[in-house]
C-alpha positions in Angstrom: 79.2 120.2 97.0 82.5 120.5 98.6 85.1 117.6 98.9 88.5 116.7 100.3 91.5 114.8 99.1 94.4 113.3 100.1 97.6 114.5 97.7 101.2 113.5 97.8 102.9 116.5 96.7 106.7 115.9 97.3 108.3 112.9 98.4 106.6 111.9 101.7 104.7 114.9 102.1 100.9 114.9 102.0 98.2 117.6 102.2 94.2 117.4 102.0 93.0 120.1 99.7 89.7 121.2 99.2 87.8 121.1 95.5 84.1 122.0 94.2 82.0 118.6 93.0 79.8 119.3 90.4 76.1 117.6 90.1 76.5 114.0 88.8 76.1 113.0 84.8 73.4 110.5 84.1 76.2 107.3 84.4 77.6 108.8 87.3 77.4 108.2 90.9 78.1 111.1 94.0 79.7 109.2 96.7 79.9 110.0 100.3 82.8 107.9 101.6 82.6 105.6 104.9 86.2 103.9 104.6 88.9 103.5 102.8 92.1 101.1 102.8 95.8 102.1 102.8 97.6 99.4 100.3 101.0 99.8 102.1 103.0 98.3 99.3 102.0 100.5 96.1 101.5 103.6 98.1 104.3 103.5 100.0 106.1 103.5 96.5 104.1 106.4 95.3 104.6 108.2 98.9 108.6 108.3 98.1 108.4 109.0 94.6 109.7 105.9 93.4 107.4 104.9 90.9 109.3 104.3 87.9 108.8 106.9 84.9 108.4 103.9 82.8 105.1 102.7 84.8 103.9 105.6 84.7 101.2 104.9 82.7 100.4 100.8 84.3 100.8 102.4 87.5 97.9 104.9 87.7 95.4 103.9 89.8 91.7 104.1 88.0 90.5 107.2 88.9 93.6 108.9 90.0 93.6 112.8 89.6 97.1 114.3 89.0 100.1 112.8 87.9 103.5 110.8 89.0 105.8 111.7 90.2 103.8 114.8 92.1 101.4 116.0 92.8 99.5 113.2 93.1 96.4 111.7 94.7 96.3 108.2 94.5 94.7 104.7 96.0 92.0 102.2 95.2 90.2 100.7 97.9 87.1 103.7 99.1 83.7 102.2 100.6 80.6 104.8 100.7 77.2 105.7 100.1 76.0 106.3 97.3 74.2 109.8 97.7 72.9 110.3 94.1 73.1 108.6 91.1 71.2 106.1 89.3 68.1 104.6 91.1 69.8 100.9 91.3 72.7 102.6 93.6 71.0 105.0 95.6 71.4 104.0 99.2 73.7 101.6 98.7 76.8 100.6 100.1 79.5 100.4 97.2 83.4 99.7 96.6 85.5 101.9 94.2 88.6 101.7 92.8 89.0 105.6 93.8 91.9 107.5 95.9 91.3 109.0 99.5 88.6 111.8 99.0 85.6 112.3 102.1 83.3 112.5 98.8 83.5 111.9 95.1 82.3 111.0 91.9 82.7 108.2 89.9 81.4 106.2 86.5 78.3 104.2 88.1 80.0 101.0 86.6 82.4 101.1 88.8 80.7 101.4 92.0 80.1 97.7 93.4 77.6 97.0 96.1 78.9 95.9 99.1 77.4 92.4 100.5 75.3 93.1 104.1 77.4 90.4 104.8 80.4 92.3 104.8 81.2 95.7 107.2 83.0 98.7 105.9 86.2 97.9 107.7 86.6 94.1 105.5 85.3 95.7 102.1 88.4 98.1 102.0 90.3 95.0 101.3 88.7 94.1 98.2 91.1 95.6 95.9 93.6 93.3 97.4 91.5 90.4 97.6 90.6 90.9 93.6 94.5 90.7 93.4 94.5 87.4 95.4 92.5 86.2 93.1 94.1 86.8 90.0 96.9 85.2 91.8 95.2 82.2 92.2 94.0 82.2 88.5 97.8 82.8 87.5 98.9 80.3 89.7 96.3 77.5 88.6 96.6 75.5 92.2 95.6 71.4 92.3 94.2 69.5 94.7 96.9 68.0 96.7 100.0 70.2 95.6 102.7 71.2 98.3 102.6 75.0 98.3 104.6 77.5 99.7 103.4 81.6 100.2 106.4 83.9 100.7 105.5 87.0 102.3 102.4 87.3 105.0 101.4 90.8 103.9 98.0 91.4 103.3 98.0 90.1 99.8 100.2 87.2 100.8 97.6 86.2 103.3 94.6 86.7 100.9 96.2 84.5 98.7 96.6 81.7 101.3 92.9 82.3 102.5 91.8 81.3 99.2 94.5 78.3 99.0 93.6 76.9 101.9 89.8 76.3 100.5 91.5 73.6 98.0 90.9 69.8 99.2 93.9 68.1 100.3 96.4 71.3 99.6 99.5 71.1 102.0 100.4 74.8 102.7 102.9 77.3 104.5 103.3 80.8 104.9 106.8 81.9 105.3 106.9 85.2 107.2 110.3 87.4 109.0 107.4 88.7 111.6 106.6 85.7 114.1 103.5 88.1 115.5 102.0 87.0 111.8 101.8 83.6 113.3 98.2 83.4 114.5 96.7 85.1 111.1 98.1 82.5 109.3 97.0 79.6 111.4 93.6 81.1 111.6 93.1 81.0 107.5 94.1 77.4 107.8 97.7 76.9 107.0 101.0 76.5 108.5 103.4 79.3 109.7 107.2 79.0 109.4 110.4 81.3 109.7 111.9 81.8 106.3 114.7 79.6 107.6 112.8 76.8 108.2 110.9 77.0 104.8 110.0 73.5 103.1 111.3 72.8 100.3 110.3 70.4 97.2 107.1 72.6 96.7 104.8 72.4 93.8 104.0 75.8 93.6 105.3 79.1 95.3 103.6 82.3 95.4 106.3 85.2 95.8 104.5 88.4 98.4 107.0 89.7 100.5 108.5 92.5 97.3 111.8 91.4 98.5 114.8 90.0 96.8 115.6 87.6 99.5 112.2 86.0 99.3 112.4 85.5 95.8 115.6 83.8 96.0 113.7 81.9 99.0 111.1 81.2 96.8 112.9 79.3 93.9 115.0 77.9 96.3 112.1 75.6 97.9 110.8 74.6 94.4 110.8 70.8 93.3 111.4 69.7 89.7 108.7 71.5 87.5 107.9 73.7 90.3 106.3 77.0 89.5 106.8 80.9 91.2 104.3 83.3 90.9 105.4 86.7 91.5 102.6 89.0 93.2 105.4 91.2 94.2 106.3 94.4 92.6 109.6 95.7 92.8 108.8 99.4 92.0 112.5 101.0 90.3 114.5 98.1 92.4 116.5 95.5 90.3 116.7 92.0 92.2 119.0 89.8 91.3 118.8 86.0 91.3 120.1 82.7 91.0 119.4 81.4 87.7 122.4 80.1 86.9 122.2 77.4 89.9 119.4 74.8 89.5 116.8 77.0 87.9 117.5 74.7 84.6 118.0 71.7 85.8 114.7 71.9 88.2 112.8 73.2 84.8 111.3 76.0 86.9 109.0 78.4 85.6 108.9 81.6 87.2 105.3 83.8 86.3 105.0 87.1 86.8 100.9 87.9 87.9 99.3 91.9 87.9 95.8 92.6 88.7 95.5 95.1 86.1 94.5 92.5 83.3 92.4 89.0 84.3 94.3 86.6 84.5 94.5 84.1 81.0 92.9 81.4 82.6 89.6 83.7 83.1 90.3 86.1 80.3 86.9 86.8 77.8 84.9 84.6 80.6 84.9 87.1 83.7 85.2 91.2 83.2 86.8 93.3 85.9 83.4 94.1 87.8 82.5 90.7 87.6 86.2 89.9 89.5 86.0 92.8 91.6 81.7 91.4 92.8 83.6 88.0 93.8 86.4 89.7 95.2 83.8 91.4 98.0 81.6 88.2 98.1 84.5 86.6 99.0 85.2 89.0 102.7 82.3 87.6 104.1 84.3 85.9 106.4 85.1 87.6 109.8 88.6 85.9 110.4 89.6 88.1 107.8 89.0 91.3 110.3 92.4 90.9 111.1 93.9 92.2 108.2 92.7 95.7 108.4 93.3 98.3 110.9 94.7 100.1 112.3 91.9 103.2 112.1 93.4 106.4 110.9 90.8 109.6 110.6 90.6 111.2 107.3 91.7 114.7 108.8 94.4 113.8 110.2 95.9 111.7 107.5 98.8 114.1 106.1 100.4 113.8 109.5 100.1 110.1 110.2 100.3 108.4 106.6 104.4 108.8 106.6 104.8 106.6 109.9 102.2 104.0 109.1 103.9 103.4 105.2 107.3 103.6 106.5 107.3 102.7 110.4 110.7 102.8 112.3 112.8 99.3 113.1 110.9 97.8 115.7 107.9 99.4 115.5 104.4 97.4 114.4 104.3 96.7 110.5 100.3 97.2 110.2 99.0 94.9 107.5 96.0 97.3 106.0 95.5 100.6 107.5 91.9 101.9 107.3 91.0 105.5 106.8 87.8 106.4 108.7 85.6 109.1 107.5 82.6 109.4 109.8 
């Protein structure tokens, strides 16, 4: 069988090239794919070759083929059918942690089935939502705390999706783009302007992989307030203000990555396990405004560059979705 994938093979070029599949091995799975999600942050950093050498290894995505800097072909977030395989997957619906490709294979074990309740477009975001969720098991949020998100990205407003489930939780996003407004209000919380930002919060997650919103974030911390960091920074230092009242607040600033569970769930809850709640958890259709817009497969080389680096003043989509049929 014949397949196609997406490669990065300089910085911010891309070309699909063709390669032979061979016939599945017993604990593998052939899988035609339906969708698949563009995770603007991390790709855009692998698009411009700005991965650090020193990540190289933390940074490669599951079943990534090639390596940083170039050529590459990388992503996480492909939603398909599972063509042939082993008899419990056949037919199915599945998520994989697998890069842009029209077909591939993959261990079966890391093909997830899909929930009817949730359509191809929503289960692209599962990779990010299984990061939301490590968040929030990093981030250990109590009923009634004041929190603050920084950064209404798609992972930032995962993140608050699941906050705002917590009884009696007082929360605000914190966005530069006004136009996030009604996505944040629909999930349930409050929208502000990073210069109207609240301060005395309990807990601050950290999503806009920006300096200034770091700084934001510690800034709006009470006394024993906590940051977690979902950003990444990529080879970017940030600097910041520990020398004002960092101390004195006794702040703790946590860093959070998806690739390990979290401590709090650690030995209780394996990756799949995560990954199943993750999807369970995009049966809700308010969350259809996070992804799009729709970008066919074929024409992907041409039209990734402008949607992971648009020009000033042009729409910052949240989770571009590959379409494949």
């Amino acid at each position: 069988m014949k397949a196609r994938a997406l490669w990065t093979v300089a910085p911010g070029v891309a070309e699909i090239r063709e390669h032979d599949l061979p016939a599945p091995a017993p604990d593998q799975a052939l899988v035609v794919t339906r969708a698949s999600g563009i995770s603007r942050g991390t790709e855009r950093l692998v698009f411009q070759g700005r991965v650090p050498q020193s990540q190289w290894p933390a940074m490669r995505a599951p079943l990534q083929q090639g390596d940083f800097p170039f050529p590459v072909s990388y992503g996480y977030a492909a939603v398909g059918e599972v063509r042939d395989g082993p008899a419990a997957l056949r037919g199915r619906r599945v998520f994989c942690l697998h890069p842009h490709h029209d077909a591939f294979l993959a261990p079966a074990a890391m093909c997830i089935p899909v929930p009817d309740a949730v359509p191809d477009r929503r289960a692209v975001l599962a990779a990010n939502m299984e990061t939301a969720v490590n968040v929030l098991w990093d981030a250990r949020p109590l009923v009634g705390e004041r929190a603050l998100v920084v950064g209404a990205g798609v992972v930032g407003l995962l993140v608050a999706f699941l906050l705002a489930r917590i009884p009696g939780l007082d929360l605000v996003v914190c966005d530069l783009d006004p136009a996030r407004r009604g996505i944040v209000e629909s999930l349930g919380a409050r929208f502000c302007a990073p210069e109207e930002a609240p301060g005395e919060r309990d807990l601050v997650v950290h999503a806009s992989a920006s300096a200034e919103g770091l700084r934001l974030a510690l800034s709006r911390c009470g006394f024993e307030g906590r940051v977690v960091e979902a950003s990444w920074f990529g080879d970017r230092d940030c600097a910041l203000p520990l020398g004002e009242a960092f101390h004195a607040k006794r702040l703790s600033l946590v860093s959070t990555q998806v690739g390990a569970v979290a401590p709090a769930m650690r030995g209780r809850r394996t990756h799949a396990e995560r990954l199943a709640l993750a999807l369970d958890l995009l049966a809700d259709a308010r969350l259809d405004a996070l992804a799009g817009p729709e970008l066919p497969f074929a024409e992907l080389p041409q039209r990734i560059g402008p949607v992971l680096l648009p020009k000033p003043g042009e729409p910052q989509p949240l989770c571009p979705v590959v379409t494949y049929i």
